[in-house]
C-alpha positions in Angstrom: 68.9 51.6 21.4 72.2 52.0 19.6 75.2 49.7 20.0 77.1 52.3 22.1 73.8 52.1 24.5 75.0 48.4 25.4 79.1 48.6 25.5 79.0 47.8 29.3 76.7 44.5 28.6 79.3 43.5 25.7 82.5 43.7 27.3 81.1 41.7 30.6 79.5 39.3 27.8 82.0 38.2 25.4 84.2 37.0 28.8 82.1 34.6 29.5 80.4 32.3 27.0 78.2 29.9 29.3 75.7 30.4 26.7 76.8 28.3 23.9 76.0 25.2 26.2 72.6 23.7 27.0 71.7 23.4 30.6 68.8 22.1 32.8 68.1 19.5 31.0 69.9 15.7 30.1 71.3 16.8 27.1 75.2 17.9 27.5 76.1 20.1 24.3 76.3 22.9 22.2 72.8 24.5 21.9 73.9 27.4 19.9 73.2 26.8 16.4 76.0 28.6 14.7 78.5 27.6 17.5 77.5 24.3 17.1 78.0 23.5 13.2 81.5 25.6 13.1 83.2 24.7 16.4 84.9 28.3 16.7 84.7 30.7 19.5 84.1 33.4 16.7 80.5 31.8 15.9 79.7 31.5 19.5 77.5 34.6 20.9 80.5 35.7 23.0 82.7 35.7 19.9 80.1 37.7 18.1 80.3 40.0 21.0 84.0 40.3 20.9 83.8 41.1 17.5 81.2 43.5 17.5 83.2 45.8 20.6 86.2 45.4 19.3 84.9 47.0 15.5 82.0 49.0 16.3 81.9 50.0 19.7 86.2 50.4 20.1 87.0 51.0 16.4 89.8 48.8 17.0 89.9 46.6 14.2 88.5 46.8 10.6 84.3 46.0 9.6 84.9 43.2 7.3 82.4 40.9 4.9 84.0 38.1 6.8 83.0 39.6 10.1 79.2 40.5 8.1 78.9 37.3 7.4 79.8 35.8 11.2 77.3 38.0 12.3 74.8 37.4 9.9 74.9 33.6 10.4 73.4 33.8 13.9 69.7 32.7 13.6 68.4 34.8 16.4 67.2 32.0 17.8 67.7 33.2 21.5 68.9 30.1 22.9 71.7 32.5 24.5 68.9 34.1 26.1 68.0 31.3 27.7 70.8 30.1 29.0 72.6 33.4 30.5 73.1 33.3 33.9 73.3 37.4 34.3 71.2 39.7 34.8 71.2 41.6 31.1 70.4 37.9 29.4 67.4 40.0 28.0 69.4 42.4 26.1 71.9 39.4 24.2 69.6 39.5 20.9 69.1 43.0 21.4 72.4 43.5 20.8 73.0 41.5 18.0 69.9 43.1 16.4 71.3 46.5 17.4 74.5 45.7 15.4 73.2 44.8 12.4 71.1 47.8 12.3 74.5 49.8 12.7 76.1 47.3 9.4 72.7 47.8 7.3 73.2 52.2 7.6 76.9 52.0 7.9 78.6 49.0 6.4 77.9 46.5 3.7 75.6 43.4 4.3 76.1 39.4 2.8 74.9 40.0 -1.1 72.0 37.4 0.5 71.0 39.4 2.9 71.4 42.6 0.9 68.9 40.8 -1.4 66.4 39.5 1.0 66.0 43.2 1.8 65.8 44.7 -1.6 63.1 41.8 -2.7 61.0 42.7 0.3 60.8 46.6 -0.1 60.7 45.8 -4.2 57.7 43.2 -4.0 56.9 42.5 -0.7 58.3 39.3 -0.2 61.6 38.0 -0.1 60.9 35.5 -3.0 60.7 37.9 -5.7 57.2 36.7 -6.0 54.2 38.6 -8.2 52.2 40.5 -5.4 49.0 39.7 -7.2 49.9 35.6 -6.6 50.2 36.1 -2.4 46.4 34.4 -2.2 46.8 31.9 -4.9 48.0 29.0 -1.9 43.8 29.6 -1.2 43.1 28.3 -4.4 40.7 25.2 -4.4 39.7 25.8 -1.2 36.3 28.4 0.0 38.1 31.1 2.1 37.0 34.7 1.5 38.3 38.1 1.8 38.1 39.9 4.9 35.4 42.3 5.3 34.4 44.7 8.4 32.8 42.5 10.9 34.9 39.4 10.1 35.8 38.0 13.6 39.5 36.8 12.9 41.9 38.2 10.0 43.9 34.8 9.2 46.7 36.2 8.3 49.7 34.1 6.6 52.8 35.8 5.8 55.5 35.0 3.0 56.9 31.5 3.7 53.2 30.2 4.0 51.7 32.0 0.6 54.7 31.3 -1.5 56.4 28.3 -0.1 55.8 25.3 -1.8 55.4 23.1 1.0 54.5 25.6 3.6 51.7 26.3 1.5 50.2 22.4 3.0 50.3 24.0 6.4 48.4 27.4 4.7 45.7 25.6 3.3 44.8 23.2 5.9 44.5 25.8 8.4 42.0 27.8 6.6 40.2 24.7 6.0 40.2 23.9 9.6 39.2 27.3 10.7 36.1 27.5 8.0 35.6 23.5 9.6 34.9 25.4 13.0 32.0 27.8 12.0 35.1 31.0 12.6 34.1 34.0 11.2 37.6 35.0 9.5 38.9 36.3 5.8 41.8 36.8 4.4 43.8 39.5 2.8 44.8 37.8 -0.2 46.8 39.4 -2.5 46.8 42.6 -0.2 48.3 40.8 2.3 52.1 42.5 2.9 55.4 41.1 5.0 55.2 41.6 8.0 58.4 42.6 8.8 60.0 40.1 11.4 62.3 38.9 9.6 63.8 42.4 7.9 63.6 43.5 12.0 66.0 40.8 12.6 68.2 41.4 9.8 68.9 45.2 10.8 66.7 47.3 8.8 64.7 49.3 10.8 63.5 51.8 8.7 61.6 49.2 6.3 60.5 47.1 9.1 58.9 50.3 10.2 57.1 51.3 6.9 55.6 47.5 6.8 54.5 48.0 10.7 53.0 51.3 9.6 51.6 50.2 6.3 50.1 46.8 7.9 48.6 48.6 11.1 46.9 51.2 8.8 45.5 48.6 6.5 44.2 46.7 9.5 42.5 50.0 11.1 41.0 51.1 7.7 39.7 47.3 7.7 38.3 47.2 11.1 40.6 44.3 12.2 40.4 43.5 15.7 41.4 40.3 15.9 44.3 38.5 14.2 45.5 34.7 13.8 49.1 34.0 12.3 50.4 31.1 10.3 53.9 31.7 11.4 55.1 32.7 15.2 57.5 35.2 13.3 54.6 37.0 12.3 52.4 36.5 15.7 56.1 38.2 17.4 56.0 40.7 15.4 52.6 41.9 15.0 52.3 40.9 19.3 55.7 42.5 20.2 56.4 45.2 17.9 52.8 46.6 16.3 50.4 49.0 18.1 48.2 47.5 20.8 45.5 48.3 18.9 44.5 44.4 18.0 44.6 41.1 19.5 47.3 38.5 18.1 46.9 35.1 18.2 49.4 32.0 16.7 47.1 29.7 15.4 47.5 26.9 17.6 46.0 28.7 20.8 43.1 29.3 18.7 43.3 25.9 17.8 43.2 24.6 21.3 40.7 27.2 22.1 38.0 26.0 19.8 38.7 22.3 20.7 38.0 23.3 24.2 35.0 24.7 23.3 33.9 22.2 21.3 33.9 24.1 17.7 36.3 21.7 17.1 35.8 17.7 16.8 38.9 16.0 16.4 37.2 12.2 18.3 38.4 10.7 14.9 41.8 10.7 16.1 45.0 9.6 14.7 47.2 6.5 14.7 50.5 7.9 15.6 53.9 8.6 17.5 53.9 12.4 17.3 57.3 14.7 18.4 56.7 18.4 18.2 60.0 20.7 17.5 59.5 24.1 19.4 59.7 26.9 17.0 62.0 29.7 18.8 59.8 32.8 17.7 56.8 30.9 19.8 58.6 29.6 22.7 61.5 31.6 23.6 60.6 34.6 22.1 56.7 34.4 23.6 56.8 31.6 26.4 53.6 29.6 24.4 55.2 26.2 25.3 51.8 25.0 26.0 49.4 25.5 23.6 50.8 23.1 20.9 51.1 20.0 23.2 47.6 20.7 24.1 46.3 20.1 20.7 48.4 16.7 19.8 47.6 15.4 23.7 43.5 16.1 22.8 43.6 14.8 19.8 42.9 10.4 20.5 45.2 7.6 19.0 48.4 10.4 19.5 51.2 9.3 21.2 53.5 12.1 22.5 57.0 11.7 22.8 59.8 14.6 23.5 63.0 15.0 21.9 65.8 15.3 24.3 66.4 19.0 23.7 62.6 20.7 24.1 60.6 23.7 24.8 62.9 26.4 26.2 66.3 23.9 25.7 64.7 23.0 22.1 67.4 23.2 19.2 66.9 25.4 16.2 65.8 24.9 12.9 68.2 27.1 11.5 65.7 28.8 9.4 65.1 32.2 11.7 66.9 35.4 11.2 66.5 35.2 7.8 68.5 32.0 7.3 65.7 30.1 5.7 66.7 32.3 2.7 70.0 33.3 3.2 71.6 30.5 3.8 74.7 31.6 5.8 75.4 28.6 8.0 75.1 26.3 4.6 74.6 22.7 4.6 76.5 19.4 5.8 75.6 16.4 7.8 76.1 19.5 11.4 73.7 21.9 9.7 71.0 22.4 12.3 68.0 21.1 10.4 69.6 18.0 9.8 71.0 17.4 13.5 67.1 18.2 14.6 65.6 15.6 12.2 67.6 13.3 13.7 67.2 13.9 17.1 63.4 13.4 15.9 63.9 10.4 14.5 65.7 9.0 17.4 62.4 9.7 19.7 61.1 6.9 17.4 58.4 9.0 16.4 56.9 8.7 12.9 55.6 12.2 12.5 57.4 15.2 13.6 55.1 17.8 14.5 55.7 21.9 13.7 54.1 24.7 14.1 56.1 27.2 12.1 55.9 27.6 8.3 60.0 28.0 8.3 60.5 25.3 10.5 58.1 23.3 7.9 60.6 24.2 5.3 63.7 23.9 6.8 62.8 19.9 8.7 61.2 18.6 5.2 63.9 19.2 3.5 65.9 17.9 5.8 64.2 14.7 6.2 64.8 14.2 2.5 68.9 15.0 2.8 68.8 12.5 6.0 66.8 9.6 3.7 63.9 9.1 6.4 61.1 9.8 4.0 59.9 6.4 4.9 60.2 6.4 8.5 59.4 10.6 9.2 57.1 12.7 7.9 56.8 16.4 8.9 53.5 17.6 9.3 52.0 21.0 10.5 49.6 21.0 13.1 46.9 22.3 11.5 47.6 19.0 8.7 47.1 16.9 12.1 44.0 18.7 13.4 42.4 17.9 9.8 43.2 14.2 9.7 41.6 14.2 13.2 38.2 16.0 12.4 
């Protein structure tokens, strides 16, 4: 839908602004990422709102870089979703998605985002990264391509085959799936974006040729079945690709195969384990569960909950392109950093993720906040694989 399609839902929205706040839970704040690092209406979804009726539903007031850049700092992380209390809550990060399609055909971008974009269509990543080097994360390791009859494509994206320390959480997942006896490959250096992220950020058109490019390498393959590294990937090959295969995020399969005993994780683990919610899982998909199941099978684990979790859980900071971009920037309120420490304050000694951004994003946070000693981040699949 165009942004004209939802002028109704705009005016009613940006004259409210419940959904900056947190609510059902203890935690009294600001759960709005964006909102909560700058303080200003403006960076609050109704300000957003305000701003996008007033320039490109009403043509009232000028399309500026500073407005591009207000807008482009939301994370998408649908926390406003969550917390609306009206009846179009469903169509808040529609919007915002819908308005930055209108900026990407009609107006000019952030030279980051403008960049993420180009890098993407240019080399199929946003890194800038050699093509031919996606599979090299496999390295080391015995994981093969995917052929025709292959049960499961394990399928990785960018962040996990290029990402330094993302790469950890690649790697130990293959070697825990090849651990369970799954019949699974890889696409290697074939493997292309899968778009989420450049959905998020406005451009529609490429998003569609990497949908349409991806599904028709998957037919031509035989895929049926698909596991993702990354929840941006399992929402947008589950949400926004043809219904033609089955998607899983890796931890239900996870938890699947330790239910059925392809999995033996009795070793256990001597730990106090917190697990951040990544949005793209939880809000956007409602798979709350799945993760908790793992760490609570797994023996020696102690669970414990940050104070903000599951559906009330606080952004990374790293969604909607932000991971790259960078258009909230740093400082002691940058989201990463305010979620490490809420981790920390569990008095948990590993914090648990299950997102290759959020990896990113909380690692190197634990470094700015000094708690190398006292926190480690760790991806599931790194905890399954002690455990075995």
């Amino acid at each position: 839908m165009a942004i004209e399609d939802y002028k109704n839902i705009i005016h009613r929205c940006f004259r409210c602004g419940y959904c900056k706040f947190t609510h059902d839970c203890s935690y009294l704040g600001f759960n709005c990422p964006v909102y909560n690092k700058y303080r200003m209406e403006t960076y609050s979804p109704g300000g957003m709102m305000w701003l996008i009726y007033a320039s490109l539903v009403k043509k009232e007031i000028e399309w500026t870089e500073h407005i591009s850049e207000i807008l482009y700092s939301c994370t998408m992380c649908g926390n406003c979703v969550e917390q609306c209390r009206f009846k179009f809550s469903e169509d808040l990060v529609n919007i915002l998605k819908a308005a930055k399609e209108e900026v990407v055909e009609t107006r000019i971008v952030p030279p980051m985002v403008g960049r993420f974009l180009t890098n993407v269509y240019t080399y199929g990543n946003s890194y800038k990264e050699p093509r031919e080097e996606r599979g090299n994360w496999a390295e080391g390791i015995k994981i093969k391509q995917y052929e025709k009859g292959d049960e499961f494509l394990y399928y990785v994206g960018c962040v996990g085959s290029y990402d330094t320390t993302s790469k950890r959480a690649a790697k130990a997942l293959g070697e825990v799936l090849s651990e369970s006896g799954l019949s699974f490959g890889i696409l290697g250096d074939k493997e292309i974006c899968d778009g989420n992220e450049v959905d998020m950020l406005g451009e529609k058109g490429l998003f569609e040729f990497l949908r349409d490019n991806n599904t028709q390498m998957f037919k031509e393959l035989g895929v049926k079945k698909i596991v993702t590294l990354s929840p941006h990937s399992y929402n947008a090959m589950k949400n926004s690709y043809s219904n033609d295969f089955e998607v899983l995020h890796y931890t239900q399969l996870l938890r699947d195969l330790i239910k059925g005993g392809k999995l033996d994780v009795s070793n256990g683990l001597n730990a106090k384990v917190t697990y951040h919610d990544p949005c793209f899982l939880g809000r956007y998909n409602n798979e709350y569960s799945a993760p908790r199941e793992i760490l609570s099978a797994i023996p020696g684990i102690e669970m414990v909950e940050m104070e903000r979790n599951k559906e009330n859980a606080f952004c990374c900071g790293g969604g909607g392109g932000n991971f790259y971009t960078d258009m909230m920037g740093g400082g002691t309120d940058s989201p990463s950093r305010i979620r490490v420490k809420e981790a920390h304050d569990t008095g948990a000694n590993i914090l648990a993720v299950a997102c290759p951004i959020c990896m990113m994003m909380l690692v190197d946070a634990v470094k700015t906040e000094e708690l190398e000693e006292e926190l480690v981040v760790e991806d599931i699949s790194e905890i399954v694989k002690k455990s075995l």
